[in-house]
C-alpha positions as CSV (number, residue, x, y, z in Angstrom):
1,X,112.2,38.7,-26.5
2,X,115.9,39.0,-27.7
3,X,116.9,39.3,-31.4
4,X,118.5,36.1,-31.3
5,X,115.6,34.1,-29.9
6,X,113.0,35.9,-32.9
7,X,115.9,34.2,-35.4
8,X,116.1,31.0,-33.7
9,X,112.0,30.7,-33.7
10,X,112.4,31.8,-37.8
11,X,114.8,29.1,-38.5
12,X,112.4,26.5,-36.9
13,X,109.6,27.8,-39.6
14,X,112.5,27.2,-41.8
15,X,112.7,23.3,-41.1
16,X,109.1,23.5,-40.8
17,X,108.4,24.8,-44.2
18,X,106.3,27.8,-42.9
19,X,109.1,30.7,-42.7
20,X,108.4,34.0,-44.9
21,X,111.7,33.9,-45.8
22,X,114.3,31.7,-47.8
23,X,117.0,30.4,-47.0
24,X,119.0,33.4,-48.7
25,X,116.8,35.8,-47.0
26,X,117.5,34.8,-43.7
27,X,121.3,34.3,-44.1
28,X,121.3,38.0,-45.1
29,X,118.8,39.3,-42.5
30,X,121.1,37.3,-39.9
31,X,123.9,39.0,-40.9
32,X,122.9,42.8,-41.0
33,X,121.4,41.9,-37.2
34,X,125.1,40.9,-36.0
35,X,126.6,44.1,-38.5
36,X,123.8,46.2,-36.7
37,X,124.5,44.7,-33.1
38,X,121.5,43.4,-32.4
39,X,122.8,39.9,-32.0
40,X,126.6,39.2,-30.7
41,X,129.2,37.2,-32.6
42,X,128.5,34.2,-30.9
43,X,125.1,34.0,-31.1
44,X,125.6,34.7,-34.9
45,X,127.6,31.9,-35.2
46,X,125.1,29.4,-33.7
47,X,122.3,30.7,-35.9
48,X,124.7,30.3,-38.7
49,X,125.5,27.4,-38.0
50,X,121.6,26.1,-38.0
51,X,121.0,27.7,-40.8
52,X,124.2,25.7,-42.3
53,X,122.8,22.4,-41.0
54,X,119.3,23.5,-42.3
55,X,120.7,23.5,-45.7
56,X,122.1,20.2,-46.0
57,X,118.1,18.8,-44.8
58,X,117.1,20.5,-48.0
């Protein structure tokens, strides 16, 4: 499974409630995987963007 599909399933845990991680946690762990290459700009920019939207649910 890609990197960018593991995030996507961690920000659903996120909405859910049930993630390991915070909110702060996973907007740094997003970011080293694009810094590292794991993920490419664009799909940083769509889990960003959850992540965003996710916020203002809070």
């Amino acid at each position: 499974m890609s990197e960018y599909r593991n995030w996507d399933k961690e920000l659903d845990r996120l909405e859910q409630g049930k993630s390991q991680y915070s909110w702060d946690e996973l907007e740094e762990l997003i970011t080293d995987q694009l810094e590292d290459e794991k993920i490419s700009e664009q799909e940083f920019e769509t889990l960003m963007r959850r992540l965003m939207d996710i916020d203002c649910e809070l």
